[in-house]
N, CA, C and O atoms as CSV, one atom per row, in Angstrom:
chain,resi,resn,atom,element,x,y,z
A,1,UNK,N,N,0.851,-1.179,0.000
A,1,UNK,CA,C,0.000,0.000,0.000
A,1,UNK,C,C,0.892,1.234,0.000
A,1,UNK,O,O,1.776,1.447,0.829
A,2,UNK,N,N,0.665,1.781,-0.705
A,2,UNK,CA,C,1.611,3.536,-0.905
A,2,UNK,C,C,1.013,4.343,0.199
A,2,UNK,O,O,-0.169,4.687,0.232
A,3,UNK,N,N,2.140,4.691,1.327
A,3,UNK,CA,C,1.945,5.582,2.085
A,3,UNK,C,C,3.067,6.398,2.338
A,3,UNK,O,O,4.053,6.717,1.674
A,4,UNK,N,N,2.494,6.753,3.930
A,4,UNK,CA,C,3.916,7.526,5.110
A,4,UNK,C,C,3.886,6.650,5.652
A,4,UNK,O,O,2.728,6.260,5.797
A,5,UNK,N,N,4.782,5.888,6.202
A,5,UNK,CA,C,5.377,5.232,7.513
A,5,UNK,C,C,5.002,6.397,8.429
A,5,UNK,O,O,5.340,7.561,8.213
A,6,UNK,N,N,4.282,5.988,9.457
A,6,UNK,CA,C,3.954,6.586,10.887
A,6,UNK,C,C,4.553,5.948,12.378
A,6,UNK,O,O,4.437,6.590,13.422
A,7,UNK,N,N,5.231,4.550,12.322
A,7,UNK,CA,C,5.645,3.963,13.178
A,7,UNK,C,C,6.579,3.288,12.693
A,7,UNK,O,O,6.234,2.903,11.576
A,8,UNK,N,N,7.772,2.882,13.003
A,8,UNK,CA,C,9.227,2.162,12.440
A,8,UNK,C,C,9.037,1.017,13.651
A,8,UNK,O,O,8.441,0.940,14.725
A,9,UNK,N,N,9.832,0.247,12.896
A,9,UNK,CA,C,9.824,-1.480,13.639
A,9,UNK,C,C,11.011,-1.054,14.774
A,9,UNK,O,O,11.860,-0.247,14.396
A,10,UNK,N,N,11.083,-1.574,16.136
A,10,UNK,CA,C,12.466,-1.639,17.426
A,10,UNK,C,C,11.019,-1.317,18.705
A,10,UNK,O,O,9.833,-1.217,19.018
A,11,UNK,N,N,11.945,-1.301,18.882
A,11,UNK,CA,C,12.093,-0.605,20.853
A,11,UNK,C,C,10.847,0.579,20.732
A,11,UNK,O,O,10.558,1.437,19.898
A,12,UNK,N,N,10.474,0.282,21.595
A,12,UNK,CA,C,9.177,1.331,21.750
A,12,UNK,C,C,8.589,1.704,23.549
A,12,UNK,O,O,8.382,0.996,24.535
A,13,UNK,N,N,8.498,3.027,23.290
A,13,UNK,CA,C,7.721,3.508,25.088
A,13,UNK,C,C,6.903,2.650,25.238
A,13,UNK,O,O,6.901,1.990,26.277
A,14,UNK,N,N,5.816,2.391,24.046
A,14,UNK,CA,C,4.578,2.096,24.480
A,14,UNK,C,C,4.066,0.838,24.996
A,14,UNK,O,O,4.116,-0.181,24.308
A,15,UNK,N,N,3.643,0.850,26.007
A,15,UNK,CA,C,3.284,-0.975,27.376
A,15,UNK,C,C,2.298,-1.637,26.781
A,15,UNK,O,O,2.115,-2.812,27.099
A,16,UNK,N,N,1.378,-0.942,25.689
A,16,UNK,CA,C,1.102,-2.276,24.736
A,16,UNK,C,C,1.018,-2.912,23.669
A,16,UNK,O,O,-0.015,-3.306,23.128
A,17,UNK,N,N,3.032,-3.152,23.015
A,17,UNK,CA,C,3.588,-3.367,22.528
A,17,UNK,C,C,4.464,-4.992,23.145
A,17,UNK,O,O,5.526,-4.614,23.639
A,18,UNK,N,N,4.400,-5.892,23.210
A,18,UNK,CA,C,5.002,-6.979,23.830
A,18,UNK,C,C,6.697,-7.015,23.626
A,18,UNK,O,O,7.294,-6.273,22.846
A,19,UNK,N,N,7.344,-8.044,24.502
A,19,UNK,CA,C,8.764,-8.090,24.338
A,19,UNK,C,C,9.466,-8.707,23.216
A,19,UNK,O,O,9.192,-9.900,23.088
A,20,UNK,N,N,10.320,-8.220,22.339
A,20,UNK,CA,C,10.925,-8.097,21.578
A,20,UNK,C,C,12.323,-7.048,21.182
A,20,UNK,O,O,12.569,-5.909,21.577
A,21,UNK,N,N,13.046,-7.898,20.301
A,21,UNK,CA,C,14.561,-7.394,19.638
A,21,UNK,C,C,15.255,-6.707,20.841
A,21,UNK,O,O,15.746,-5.583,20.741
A,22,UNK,N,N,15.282,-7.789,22.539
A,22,UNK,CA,C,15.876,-7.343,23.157
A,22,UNK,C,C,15.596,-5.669,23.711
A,22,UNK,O,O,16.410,-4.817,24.066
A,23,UNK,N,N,14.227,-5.628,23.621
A,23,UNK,CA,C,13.491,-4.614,24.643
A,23,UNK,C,C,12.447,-5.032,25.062
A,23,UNK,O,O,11.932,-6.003,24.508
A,24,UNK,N,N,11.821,-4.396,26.194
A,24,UNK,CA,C,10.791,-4.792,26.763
A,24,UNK,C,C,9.362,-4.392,25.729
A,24,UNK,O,O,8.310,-5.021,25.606
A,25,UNK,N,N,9.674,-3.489,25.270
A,25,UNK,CA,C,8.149,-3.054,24.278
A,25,UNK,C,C,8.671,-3.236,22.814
A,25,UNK,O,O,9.822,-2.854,22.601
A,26,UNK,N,N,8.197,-3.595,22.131
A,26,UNK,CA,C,8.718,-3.448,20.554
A,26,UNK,C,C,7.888,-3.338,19.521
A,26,UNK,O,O,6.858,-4.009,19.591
A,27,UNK,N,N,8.064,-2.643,18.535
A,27,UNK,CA,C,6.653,-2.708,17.840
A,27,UNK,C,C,7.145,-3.549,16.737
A,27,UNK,O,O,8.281,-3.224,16.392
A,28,UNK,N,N,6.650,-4.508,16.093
A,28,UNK,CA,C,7.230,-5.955,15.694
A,28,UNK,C,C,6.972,-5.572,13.940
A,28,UNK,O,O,7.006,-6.525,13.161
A,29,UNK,N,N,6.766,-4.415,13.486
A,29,UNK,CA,C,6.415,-4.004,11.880
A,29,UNK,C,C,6.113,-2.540,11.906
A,29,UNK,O,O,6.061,-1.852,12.926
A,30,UNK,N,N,5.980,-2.261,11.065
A,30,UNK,CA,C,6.050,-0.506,10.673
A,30,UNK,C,C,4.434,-0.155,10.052
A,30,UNK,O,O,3.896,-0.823,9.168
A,31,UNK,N,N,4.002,0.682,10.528
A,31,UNK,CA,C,2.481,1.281,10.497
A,31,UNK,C,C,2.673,2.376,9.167
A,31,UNK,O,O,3.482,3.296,9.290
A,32,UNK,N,N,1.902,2.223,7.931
A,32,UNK,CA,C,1.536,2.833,6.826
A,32,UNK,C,C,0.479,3.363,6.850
A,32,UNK,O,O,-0.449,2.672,7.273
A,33,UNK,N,N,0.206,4.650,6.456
A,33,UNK,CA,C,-0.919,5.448,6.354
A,33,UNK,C,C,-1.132,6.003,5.374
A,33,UNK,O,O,-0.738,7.168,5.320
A,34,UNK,N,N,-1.883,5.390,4.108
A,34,UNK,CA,C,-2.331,5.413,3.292
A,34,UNK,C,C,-2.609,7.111,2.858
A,34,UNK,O,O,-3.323,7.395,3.820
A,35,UNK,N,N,-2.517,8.387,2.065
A,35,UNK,CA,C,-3.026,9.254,1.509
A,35,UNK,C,C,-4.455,9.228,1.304
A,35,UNK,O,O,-5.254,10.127,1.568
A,36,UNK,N,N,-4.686,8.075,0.796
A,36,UNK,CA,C,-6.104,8.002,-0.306
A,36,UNK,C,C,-7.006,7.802,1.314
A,36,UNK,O,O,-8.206,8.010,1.491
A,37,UNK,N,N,-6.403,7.530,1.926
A,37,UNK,CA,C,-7.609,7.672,3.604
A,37,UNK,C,C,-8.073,5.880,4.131
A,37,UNK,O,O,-7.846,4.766,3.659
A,38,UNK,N,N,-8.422,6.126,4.700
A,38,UNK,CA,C,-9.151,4.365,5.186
A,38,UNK,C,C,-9.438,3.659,3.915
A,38,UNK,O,O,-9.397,4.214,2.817
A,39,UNK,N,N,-9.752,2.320,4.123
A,39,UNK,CA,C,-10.173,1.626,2.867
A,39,UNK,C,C,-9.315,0.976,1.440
A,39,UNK,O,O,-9.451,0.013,0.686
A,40,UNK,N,N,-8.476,2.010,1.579
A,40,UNK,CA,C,-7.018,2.109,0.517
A,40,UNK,C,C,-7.289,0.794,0.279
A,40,UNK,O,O,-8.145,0.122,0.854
A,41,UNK,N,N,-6.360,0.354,-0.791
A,41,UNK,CA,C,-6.489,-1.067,-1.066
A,41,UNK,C,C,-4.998,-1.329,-0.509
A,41,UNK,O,O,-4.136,-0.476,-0.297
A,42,UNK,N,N,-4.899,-2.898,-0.303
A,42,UNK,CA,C,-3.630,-3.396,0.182
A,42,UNK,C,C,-3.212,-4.556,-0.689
A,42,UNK,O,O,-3.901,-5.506,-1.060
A,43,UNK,N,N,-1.851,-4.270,-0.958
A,43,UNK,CA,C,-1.873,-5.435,-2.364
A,43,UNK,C,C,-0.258,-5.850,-1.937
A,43,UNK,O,O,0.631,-5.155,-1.444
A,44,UNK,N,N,-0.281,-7.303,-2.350
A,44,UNK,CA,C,0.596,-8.600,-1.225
A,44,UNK,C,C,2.032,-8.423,-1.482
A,44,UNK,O,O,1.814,-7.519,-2.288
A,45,UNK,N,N,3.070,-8.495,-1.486
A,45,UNK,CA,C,4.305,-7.852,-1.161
A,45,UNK,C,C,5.076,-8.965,-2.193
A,45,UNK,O,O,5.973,-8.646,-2.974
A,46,UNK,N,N,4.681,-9.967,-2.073
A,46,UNK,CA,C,5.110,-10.923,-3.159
A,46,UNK,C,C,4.439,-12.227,-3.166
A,46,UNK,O,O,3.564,-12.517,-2.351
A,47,UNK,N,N,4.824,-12.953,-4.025
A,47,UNK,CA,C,4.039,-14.189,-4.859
A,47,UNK,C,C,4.243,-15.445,-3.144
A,47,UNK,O,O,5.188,-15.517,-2.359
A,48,UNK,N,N,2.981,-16.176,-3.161
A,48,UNK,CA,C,2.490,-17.010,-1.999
A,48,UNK,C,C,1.603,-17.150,-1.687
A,48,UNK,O,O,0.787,-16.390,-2.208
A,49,UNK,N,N,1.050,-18.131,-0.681
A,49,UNK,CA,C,-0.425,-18.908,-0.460
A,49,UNK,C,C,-0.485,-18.298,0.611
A,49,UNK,O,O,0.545,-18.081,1.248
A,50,UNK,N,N,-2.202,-17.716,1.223
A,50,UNK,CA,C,-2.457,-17.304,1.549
A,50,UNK,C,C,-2.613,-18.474,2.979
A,50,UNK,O,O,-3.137,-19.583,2.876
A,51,UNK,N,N,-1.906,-17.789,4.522
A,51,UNK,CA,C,-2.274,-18.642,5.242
A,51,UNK,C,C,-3.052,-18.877,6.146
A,51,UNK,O,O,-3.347,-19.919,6.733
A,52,UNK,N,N,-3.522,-17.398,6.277
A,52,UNK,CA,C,-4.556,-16.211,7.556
A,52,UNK,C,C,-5.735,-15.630,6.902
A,52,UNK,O,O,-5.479,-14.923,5.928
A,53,UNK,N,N,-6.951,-15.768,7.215
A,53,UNK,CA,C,-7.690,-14.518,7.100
A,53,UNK,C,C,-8.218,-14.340,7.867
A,53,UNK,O,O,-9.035,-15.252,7.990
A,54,UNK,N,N,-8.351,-13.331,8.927
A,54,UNK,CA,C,-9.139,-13.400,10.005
A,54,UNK,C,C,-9.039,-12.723,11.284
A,54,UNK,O,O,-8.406,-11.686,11.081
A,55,UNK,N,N,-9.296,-12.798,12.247
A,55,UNK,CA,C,-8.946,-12.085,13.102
A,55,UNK,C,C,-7.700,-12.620,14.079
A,55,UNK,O,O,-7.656,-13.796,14.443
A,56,UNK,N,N,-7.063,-11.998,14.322
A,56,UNK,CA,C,-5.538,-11.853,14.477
A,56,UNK,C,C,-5.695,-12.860,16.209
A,56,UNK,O,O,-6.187,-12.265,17.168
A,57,UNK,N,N,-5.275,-14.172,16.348
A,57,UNK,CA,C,-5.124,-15.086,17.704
A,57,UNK,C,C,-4.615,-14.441,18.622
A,57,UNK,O,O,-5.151,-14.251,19.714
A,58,UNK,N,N,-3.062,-13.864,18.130
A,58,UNK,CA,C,-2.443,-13.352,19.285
A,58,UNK,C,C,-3.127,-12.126,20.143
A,58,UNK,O,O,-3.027,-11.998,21.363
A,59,UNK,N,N,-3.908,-11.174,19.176
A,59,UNK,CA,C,-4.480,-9.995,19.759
A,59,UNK,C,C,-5.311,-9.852,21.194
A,59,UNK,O,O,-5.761,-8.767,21.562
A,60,UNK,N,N,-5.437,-10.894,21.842
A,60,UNK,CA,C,-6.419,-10.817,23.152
A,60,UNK,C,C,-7.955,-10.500,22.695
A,60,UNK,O,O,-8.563,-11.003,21.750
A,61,UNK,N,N,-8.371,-9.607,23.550
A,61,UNK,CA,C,-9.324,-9.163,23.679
A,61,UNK,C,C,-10.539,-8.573,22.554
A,61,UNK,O,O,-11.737,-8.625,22.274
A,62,UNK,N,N,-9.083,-7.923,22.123
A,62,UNK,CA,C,-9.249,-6.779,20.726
A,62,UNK,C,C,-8.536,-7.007,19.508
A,62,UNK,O,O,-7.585,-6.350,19.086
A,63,UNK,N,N,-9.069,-7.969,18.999
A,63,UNK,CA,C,-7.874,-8.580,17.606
A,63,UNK,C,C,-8.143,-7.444,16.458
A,63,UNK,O,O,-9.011,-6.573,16.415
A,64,UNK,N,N,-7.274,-7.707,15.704
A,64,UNK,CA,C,-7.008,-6.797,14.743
A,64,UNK,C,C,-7.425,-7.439,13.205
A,64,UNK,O,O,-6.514,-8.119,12.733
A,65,UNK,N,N,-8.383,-7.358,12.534
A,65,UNK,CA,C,-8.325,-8.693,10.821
A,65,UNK,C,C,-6.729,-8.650,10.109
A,65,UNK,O,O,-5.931,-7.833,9.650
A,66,UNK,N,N,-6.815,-9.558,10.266
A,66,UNK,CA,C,-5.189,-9.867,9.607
A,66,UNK,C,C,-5.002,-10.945,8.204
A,66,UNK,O,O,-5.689,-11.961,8.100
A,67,UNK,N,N,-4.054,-10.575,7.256
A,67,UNK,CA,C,-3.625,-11.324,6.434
A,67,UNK,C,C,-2.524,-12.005,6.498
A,67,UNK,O,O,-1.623,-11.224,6.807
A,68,UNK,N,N,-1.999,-13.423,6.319
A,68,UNK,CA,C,-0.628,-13.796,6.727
A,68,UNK,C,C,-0.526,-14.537,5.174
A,68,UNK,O,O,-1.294,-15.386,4.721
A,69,UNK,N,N,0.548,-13.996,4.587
A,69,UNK,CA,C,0.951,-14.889,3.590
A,69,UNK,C,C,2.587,-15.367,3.425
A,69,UNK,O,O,3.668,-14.786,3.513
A,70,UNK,N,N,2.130,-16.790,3.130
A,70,UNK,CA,C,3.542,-17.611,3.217
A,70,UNK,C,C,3.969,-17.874,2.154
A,70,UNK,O,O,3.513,-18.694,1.356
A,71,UNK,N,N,5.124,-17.024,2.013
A,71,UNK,CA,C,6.182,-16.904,0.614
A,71,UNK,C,C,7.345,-17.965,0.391
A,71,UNK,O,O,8.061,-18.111,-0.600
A,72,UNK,N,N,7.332,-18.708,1.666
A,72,UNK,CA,C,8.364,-19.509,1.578
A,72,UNK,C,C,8.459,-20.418,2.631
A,72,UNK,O,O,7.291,-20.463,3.016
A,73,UNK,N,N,9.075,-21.143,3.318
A,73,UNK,CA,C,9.361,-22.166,4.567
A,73,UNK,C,C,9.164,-20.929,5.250
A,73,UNK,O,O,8.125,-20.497,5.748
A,74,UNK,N,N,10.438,-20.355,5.203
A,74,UNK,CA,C,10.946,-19.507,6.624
A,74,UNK,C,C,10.334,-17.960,6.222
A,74,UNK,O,O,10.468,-17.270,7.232
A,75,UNK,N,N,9.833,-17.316,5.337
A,75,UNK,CA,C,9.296,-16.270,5.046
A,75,UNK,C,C,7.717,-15.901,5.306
A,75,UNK,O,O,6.859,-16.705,4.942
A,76,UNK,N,N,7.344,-14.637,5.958
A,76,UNK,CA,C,5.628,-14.361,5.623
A,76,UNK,C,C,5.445,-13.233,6.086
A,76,UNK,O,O,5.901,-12.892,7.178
A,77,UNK,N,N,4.549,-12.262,5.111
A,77,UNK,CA,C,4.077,-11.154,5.865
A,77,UNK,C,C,2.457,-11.312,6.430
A,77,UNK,O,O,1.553,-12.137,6.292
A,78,UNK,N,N,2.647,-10.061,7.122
A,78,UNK,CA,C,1.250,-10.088,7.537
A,78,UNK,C,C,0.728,-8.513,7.791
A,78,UNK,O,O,1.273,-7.641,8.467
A,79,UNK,N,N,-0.173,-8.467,7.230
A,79,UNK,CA,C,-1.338,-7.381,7.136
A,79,UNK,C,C,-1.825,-7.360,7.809
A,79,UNK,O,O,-2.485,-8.386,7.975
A,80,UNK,N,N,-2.036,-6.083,8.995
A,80,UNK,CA,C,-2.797,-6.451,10.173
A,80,UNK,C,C,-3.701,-4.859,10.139
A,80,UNK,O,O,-3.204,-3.884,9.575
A,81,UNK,N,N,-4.849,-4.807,10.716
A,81,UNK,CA,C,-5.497,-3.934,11.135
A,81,UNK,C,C,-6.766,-3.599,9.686
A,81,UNK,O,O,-7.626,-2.718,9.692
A,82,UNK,N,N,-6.505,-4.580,8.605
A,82,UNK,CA,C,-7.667,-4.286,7.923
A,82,UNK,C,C,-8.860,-4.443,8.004
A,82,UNK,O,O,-9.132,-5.248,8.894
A,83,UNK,N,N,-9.721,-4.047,7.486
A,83,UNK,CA,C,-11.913,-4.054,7.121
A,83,UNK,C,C,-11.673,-5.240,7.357
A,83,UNK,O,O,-10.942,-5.884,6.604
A,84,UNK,N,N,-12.268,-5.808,8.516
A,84,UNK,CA,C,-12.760,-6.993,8.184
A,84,UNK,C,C,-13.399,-7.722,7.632
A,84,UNK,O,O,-14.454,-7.092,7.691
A,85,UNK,N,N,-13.674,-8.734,7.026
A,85,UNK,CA,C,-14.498,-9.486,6.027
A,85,UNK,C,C,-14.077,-9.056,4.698
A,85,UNK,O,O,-14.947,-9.314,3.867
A,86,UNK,N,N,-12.725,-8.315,4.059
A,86,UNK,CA,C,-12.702,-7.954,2.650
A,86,UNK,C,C,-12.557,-9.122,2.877
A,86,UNK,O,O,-12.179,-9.615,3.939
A,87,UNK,N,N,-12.950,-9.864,1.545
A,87,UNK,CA,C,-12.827,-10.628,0.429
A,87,UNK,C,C,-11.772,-10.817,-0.683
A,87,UNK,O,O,-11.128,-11.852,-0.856
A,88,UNK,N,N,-11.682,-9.777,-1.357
A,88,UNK,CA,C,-11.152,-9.081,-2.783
A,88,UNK,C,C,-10.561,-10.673,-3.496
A,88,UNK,O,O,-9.490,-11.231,-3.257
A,89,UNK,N,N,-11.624,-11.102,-4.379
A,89,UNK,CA,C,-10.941,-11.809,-5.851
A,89,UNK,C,C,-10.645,-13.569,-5.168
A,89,UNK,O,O,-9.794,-14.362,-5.569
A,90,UNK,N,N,-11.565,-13.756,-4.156
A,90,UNK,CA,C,-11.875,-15.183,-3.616
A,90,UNK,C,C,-10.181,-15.270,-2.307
A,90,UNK,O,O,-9.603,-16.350,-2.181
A,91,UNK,N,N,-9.758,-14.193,-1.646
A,91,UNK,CA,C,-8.572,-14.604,-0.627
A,91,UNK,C,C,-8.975,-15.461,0.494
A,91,UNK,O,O,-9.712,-14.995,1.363
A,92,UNK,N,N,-8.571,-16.636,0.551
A,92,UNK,CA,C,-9.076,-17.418,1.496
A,92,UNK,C,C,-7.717,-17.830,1.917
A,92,UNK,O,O,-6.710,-17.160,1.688
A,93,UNK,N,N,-7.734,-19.018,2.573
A,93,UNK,CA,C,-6.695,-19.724,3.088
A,93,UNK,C,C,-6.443,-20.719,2.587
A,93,UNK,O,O,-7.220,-21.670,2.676
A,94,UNK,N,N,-4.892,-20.819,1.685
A,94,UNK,CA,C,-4.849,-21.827,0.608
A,94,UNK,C,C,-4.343,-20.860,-0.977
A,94,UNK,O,O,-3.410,-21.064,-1.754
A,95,UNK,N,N,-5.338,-19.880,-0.973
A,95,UNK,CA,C,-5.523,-19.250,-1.941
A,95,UNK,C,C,-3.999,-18.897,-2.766
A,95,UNK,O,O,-3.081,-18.362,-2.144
A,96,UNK,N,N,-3.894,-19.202,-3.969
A,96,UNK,CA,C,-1.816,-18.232,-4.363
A,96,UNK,C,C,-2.144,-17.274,-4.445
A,96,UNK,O,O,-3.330,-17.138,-4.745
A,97,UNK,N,N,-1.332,-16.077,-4.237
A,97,UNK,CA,C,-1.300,-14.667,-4.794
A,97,UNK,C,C,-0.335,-14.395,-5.277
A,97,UNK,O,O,0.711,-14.924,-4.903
A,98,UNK,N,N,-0.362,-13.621,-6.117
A,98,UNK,CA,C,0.675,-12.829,-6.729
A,98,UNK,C,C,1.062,-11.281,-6.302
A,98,UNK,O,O,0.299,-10.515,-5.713
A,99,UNK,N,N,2.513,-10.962,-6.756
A,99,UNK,CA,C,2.831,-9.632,-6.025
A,99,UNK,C,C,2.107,-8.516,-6.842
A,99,UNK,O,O,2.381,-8.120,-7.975
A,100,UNK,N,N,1.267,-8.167,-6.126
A,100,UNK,CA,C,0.354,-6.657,-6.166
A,100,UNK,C,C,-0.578,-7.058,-6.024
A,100,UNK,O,O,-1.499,-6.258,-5.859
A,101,UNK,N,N,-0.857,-8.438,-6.007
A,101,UNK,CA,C,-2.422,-8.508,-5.674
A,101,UNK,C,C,-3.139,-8.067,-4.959
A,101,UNK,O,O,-2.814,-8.092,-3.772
A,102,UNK,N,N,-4.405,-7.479,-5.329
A,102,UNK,CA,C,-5.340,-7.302,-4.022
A,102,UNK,C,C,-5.670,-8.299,-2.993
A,102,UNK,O,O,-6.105,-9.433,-3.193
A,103,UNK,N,N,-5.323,-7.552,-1.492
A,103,UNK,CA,C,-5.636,-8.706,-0.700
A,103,UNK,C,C,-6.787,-8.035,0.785
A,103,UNK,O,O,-7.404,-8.681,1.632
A,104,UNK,N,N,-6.711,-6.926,0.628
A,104,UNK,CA,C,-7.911,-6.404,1.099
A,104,UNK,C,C,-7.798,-4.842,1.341
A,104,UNK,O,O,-7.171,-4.151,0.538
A,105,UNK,N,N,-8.529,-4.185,2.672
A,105,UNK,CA,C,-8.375,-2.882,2.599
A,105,UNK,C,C,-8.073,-2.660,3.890
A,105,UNK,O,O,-8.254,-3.387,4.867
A,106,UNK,N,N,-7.387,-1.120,3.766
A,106,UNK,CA,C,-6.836,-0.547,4.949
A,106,UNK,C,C,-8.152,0.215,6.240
A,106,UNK,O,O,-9.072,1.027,6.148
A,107,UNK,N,N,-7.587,-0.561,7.283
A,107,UNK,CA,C,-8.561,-0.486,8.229
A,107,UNK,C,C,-8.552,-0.104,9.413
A,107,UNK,O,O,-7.650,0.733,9.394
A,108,UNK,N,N,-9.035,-0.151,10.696
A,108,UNK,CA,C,-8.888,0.258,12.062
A,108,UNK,C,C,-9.420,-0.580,13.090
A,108,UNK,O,O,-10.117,-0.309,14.068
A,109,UNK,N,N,-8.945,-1.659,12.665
A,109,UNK,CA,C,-9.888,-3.220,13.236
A,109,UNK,C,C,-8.203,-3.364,14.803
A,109,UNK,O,O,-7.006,-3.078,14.786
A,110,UNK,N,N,-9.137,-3.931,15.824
A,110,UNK,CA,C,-7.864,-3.955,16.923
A,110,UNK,C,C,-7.536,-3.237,17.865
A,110,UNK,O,O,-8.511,-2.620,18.293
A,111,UNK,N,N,-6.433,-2.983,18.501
A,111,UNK,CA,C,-5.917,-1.879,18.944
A,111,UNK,C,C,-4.985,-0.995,18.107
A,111,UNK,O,O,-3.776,-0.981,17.874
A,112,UNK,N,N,-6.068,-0.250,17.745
A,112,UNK,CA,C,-5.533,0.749,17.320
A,112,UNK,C,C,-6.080,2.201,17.479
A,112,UNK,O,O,-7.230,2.350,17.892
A,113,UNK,N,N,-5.257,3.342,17.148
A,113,UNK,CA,C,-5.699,4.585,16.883
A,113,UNK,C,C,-6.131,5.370,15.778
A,113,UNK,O,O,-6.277,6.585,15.911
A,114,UNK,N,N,-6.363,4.754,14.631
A,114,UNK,CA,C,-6.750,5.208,13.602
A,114,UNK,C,C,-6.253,4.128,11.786
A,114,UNK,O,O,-5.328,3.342,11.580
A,115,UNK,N,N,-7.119,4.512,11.070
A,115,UNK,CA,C,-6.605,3.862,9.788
A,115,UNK,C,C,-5.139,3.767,9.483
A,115,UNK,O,O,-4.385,4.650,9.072
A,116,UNK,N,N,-4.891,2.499,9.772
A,116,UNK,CA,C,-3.629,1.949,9.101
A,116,UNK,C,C,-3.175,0.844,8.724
A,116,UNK,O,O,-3.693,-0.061,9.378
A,117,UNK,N,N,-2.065,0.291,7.578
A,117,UNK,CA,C,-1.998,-0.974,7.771
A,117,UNK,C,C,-0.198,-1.164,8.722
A,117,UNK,O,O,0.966,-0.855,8.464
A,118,UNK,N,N,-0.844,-1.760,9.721
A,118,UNK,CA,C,0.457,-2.533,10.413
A,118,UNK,C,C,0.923,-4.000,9.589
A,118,UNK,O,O,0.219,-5.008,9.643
A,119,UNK,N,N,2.442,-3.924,8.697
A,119,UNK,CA,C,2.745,-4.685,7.982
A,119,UNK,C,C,4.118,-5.249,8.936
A,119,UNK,O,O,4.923,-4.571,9.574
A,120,UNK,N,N,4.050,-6.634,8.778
A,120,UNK,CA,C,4.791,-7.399,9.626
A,120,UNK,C,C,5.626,-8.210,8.123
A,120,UNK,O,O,5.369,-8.190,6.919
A,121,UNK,N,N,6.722,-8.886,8.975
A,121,UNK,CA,C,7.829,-9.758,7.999
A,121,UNK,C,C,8.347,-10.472,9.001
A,121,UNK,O,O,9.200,-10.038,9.775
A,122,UNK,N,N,7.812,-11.701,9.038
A,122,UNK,CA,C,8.083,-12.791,10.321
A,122,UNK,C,C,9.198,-13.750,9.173
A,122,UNK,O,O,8.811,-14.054,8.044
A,123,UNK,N,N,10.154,-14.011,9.536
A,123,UNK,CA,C,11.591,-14.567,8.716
A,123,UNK,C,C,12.358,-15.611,9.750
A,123,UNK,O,O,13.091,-15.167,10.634
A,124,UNK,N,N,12.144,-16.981,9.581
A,124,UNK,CA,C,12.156,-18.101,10.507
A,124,UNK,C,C,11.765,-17.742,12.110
A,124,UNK,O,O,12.593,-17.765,13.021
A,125,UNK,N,N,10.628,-17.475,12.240
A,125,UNK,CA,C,9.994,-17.576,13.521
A,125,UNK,C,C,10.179,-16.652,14.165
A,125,UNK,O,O,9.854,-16.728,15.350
A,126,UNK,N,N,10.859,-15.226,13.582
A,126,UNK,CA,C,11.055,-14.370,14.440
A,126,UNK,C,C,10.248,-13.086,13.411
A,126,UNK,O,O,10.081,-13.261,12.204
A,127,UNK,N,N,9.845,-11.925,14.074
A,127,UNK,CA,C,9.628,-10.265,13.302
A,127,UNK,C,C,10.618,-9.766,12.894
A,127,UNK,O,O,11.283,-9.403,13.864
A,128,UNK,N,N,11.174,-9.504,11.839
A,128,UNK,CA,C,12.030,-8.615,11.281
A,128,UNK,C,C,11.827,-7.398,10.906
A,128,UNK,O,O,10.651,-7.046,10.815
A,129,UNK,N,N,12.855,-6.461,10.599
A,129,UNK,CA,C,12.519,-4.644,10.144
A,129,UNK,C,C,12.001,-4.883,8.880
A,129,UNK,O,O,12.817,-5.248,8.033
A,130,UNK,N,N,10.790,-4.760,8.535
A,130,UNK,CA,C,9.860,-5.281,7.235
A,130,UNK,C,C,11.456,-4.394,6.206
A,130,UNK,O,O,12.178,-4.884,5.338
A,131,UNK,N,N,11.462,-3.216,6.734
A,131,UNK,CA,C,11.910,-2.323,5.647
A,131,UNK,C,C,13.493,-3.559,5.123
A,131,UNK,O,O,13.841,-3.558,3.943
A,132,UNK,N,N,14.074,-4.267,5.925
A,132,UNK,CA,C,14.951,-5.175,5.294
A,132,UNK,C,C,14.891,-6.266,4.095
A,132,UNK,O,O,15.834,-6.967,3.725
A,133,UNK,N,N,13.331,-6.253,3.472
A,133,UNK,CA,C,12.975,-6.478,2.889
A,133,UNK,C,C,12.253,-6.068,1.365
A,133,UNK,O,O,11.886,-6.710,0.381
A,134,UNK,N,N,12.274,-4.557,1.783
A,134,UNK,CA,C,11.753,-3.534,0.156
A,134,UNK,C,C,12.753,-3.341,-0.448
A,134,UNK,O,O,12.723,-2.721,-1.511
């Protein structure tokens, strides 16, 4: 999704952010904020089967709709905080995509403070700086 980065992946003040990269708070992916406003479309970072649609397990209370797609063994991003229930072009679980595909829209599903997509890059079992990857 073409935005501003509003949040960078590390170490973070904020207490509800969990432990990670050797700090106590971390924010585990970088928050995009779309121009075109809520809704934006979000299209998949590269070619892989779709492994998530739904509302986000880890989230507690207040999950966030999330996309997880698996590009490889040890590779996957994940789209978190979109409209729940997009659809766009049959994305289920299983589903291949290709890079740019539509895979849904930018949202405010979770804990959050406003329209964004929180994009994650989990790289053998751990969160990585997504940006090590564009």
């Amino acid at each position: 999704m073409a935005g501003s980065v509003t949040g960078e992946f590390g170490c973070s003040s904020y207490p509800g952010y969990g432990p990670g990269q050797g700090c106590e708070h971390c924010h585990n992916g970088i928050d995009i904020v779309s121009p075109a406003g809520c809704g934006a479309p979000i299209k998949a970072a590269g070619p892989g089967r779709v492994g998530h649609v739904g509302w986000n397990w880890a989230d507690g209370a207040d999950p966030a709709w999330v996309v997880v797609i698996i590009h490889s063994e040890g590779l996957q991003t994940w789209y978190a905080h979109m409209k729940a229930y997009s659809y766009p072009g049959g994305i289920k679980v299983g589903s291949a995509v290709k890079t740019g595909q539509l895979i849904g829209y930018e949202g405010n599903t979770g804990n959050s403070t406003g329209c964004h997509l929180h994009w994650m890059v989990e790289y053998n079992g751990s969160f990585r700086n997504p940006r090590l990857f564009v």
